[in-house]
Chimera marker file (.cmm) of the C-alpha trace (Angstrom):
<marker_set name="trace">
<marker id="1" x="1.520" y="17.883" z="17.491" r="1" g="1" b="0" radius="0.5"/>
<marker id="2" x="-1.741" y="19.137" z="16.250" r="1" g="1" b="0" radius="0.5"/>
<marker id="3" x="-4.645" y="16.901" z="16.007" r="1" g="1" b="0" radius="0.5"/>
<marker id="4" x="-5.034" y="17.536" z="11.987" r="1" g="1" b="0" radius="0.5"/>
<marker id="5" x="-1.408" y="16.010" z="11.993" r="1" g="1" b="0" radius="0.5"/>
<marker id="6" x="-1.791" y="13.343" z="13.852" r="1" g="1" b="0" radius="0.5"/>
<marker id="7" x="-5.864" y="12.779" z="12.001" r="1" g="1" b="0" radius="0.5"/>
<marker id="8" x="-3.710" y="13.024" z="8.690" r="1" g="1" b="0" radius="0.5"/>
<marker id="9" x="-0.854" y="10.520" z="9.775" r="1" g="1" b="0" radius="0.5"/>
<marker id="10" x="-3.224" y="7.878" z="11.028" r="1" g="1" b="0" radius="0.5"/>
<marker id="11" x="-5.602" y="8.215" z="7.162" r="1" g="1" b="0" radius="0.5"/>
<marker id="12" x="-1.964" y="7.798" z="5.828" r="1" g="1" b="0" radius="0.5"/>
<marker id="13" x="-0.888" y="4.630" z="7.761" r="1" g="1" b="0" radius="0.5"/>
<marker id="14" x="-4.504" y="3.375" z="7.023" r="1" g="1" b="0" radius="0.5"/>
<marker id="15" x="-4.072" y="4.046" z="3.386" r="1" g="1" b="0" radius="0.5"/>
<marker id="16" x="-0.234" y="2.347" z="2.979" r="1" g="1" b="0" radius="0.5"/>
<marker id="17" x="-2.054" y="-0.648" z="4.720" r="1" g="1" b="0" radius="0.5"/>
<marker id="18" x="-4.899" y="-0.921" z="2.817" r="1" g="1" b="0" radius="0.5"/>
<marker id="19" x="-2.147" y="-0.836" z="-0.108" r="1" g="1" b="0" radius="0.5"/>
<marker id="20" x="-0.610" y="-3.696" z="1.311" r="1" g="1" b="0" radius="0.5"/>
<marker id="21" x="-3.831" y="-5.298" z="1.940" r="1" g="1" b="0" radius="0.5"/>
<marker id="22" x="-4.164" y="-5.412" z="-1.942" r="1" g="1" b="0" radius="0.5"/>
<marker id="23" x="-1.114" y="-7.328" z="-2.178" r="1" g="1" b="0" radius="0.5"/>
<marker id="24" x="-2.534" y="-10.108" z="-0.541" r="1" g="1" b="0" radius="0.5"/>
<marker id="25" x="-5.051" y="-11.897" z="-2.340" r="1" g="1" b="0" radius="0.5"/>
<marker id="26" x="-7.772" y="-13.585" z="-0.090" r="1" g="1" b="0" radius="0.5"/>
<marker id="27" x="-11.152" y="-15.158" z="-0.819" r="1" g="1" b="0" radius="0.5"/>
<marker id="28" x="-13.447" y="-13.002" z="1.278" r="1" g="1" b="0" radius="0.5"/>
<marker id="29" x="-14.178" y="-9.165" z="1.903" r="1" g="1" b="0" radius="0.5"/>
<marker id="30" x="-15.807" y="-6.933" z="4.323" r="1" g="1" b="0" radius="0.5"/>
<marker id="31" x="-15.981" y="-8.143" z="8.479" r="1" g="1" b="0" radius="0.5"/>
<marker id="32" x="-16.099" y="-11.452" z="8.692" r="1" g="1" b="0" radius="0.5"/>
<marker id="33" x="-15.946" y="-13.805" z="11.629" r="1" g="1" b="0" radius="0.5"/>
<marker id="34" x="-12.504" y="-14.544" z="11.288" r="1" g="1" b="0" radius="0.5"/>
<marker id="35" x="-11.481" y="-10.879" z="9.796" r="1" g="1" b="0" radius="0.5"/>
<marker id="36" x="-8.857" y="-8.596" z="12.436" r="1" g="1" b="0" radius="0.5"/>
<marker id="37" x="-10.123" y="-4.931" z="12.267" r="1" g="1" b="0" radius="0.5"/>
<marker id="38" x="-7.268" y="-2.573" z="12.840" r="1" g="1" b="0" radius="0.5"/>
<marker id="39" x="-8.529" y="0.468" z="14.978" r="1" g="1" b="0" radius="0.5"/>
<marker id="40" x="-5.788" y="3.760" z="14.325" r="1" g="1" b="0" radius="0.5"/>
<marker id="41" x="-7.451" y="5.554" z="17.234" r="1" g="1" b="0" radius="0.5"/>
<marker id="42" x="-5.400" y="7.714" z="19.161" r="1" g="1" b="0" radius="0.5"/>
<marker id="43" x="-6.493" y="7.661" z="23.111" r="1" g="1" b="0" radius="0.5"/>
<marker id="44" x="-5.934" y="11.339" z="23.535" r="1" g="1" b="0" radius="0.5"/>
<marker id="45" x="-8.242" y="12.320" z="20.306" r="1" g="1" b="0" radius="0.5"/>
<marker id="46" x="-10.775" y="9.749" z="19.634" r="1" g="1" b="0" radius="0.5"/>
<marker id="47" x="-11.776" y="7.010" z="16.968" r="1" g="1" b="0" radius="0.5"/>
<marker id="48" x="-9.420" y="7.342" z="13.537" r="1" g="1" b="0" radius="0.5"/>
<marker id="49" x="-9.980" y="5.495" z="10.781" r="1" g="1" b="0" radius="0.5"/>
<marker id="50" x="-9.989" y="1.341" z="10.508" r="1" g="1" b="0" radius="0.5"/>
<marker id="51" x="-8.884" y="-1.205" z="8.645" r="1" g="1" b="0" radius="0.5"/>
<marker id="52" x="-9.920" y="-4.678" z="8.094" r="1" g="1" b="0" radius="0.5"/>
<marker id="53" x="-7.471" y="-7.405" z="7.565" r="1" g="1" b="0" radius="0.5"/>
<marker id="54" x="-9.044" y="-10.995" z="6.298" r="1" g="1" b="0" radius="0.5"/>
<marker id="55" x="-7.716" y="-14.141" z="8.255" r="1" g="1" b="0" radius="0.5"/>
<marker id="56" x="-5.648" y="-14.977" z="5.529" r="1" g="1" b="0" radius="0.5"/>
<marker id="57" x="-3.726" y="-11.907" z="4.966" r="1" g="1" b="0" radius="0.5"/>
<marker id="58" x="-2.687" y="-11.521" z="9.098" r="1" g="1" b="0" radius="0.5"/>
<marker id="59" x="0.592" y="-13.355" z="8.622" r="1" g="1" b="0" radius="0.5"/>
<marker id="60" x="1.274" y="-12.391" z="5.206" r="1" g="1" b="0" radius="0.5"/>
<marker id="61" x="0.646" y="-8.934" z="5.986" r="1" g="1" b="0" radius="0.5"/>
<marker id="62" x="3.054" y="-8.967" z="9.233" r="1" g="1" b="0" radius="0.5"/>
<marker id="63" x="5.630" y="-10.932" z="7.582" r="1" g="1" b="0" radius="0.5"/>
<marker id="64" x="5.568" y="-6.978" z="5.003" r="1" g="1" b="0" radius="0.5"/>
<marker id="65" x="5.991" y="-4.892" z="7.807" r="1" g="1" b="0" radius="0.5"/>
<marker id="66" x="8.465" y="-6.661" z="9.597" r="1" g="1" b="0" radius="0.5"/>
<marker id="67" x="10.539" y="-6.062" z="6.222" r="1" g="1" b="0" radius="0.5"/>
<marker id="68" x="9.810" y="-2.769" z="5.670" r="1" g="1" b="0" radius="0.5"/>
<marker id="69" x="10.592" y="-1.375" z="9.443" r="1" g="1" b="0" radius="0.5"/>
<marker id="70" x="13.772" y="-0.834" z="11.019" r="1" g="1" b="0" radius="0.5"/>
<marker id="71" x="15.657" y="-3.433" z="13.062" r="1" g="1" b="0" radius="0.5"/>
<marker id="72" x="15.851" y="-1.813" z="16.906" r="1" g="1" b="0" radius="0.5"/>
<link id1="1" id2="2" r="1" g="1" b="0" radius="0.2"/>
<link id1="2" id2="3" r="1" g="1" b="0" radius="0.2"/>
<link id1="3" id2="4" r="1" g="1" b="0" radius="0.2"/>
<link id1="4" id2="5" r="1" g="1" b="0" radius="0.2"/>
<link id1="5" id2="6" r="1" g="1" b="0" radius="0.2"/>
<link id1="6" id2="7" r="1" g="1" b="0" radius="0.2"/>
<link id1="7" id2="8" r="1" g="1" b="0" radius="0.2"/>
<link id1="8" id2="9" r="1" g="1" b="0" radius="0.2"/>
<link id1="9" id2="10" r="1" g="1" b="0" radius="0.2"/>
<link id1="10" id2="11" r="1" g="1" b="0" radius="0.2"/>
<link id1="11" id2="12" r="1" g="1" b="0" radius="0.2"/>
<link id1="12" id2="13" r="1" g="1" b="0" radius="0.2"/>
<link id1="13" id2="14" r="1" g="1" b="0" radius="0.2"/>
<link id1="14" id2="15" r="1" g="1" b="0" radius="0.2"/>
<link id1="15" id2="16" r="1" g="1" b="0" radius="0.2"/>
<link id1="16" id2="17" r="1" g="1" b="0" radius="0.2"/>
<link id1="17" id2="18" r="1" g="1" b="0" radius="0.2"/>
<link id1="18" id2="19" r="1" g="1" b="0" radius="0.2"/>
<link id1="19" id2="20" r="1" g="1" b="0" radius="0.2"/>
<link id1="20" id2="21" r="1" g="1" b="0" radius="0.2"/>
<link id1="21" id2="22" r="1" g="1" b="0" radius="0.2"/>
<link id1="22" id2="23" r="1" g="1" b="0" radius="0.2"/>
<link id1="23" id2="24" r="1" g="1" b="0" radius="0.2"/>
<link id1="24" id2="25" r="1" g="1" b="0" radius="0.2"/>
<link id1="25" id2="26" r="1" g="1" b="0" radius="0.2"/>
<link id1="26" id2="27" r="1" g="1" b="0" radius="0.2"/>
<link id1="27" id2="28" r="1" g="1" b="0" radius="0.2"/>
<link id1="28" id2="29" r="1" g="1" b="0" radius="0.2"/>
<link id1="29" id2="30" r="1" g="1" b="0" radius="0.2"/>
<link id1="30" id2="31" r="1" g="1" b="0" radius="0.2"/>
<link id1="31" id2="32" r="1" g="1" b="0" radius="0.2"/>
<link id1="32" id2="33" r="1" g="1" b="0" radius="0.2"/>
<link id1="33" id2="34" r="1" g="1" b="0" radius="0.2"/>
<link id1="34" id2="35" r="1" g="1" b="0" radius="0.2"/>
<link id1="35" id2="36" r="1" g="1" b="0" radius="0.2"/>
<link id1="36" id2="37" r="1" g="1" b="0" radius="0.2"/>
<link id1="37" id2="38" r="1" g="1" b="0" radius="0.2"/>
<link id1="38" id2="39" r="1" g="1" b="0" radius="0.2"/>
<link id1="39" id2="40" r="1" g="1" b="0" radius="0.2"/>
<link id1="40" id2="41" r="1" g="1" b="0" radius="0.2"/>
<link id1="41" id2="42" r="1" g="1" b="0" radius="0.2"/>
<link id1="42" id2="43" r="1" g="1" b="0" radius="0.2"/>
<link id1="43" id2="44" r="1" g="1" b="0" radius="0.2"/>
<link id1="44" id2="45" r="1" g="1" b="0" radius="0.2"/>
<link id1="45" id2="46" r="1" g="1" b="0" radius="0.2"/>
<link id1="46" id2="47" r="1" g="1" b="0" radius="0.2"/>
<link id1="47" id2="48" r="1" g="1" b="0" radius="0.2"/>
<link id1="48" id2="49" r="1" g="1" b="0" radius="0.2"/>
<link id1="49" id2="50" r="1" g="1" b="0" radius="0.2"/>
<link id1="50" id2="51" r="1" g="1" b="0" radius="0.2"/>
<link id1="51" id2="52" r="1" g="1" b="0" radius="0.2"/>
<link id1="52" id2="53" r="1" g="1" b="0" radius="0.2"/>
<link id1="53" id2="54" r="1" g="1" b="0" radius="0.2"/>
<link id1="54" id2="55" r="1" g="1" b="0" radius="0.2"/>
<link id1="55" id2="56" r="1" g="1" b="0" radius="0.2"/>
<link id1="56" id2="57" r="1" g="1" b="0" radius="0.2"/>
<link id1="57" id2="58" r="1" g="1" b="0" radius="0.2"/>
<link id1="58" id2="59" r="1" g="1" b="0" radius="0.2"/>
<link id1="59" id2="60" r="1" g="1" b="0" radius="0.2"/>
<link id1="60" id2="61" r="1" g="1" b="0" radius="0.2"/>
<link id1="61" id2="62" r="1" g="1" b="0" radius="0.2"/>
<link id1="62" id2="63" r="1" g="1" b="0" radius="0.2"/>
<link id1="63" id2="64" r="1" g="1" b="0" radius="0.2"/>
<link id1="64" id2="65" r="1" g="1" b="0" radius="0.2"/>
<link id1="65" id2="66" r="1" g="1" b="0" radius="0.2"/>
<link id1="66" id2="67" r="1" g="1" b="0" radius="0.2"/>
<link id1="67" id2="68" r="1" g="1" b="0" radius="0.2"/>
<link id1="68" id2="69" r="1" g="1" b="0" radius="0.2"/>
<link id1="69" id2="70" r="1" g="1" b="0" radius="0.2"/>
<link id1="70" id2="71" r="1" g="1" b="0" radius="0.2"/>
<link id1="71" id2="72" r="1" g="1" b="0" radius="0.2"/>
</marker_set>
């Protein structure tokens, strides 16, 4: 796999979460104390982009993706 595809999967992930993320409504923006930054880096090829998730959307947010992926 070639790093553009793998740059260009990891923008896409961050942009369907960030989607989410807009979903959830919460009071605060920006990195807070109590915010969870999501790092897509990729070990192999270095930093990729981030995502911050406020306190209040964690569960919320993991309650989406639990519906939306496959049962293994």
């Amino acid at each position: 796999m070639s790093i553009d595809v793998i740059d260009r999967s990891r923008a896409e992930l961050a942009g369907v979460l960030e989607k989410l993320l807009d979903l959830l409504p919460t009071e605060f923006r920006g990195r807070g104390p109590d915010a969870t930054v999501l790092h897509l880096d990729d070990t192999e090829y270095g930093a990729g982009p981030a995502v911050v998730v406020q306190a209040d959307q964690l569960d919320p947010l993991v309650a989406m993706l639990a519906e939306l992926l496959p049962d293994h």
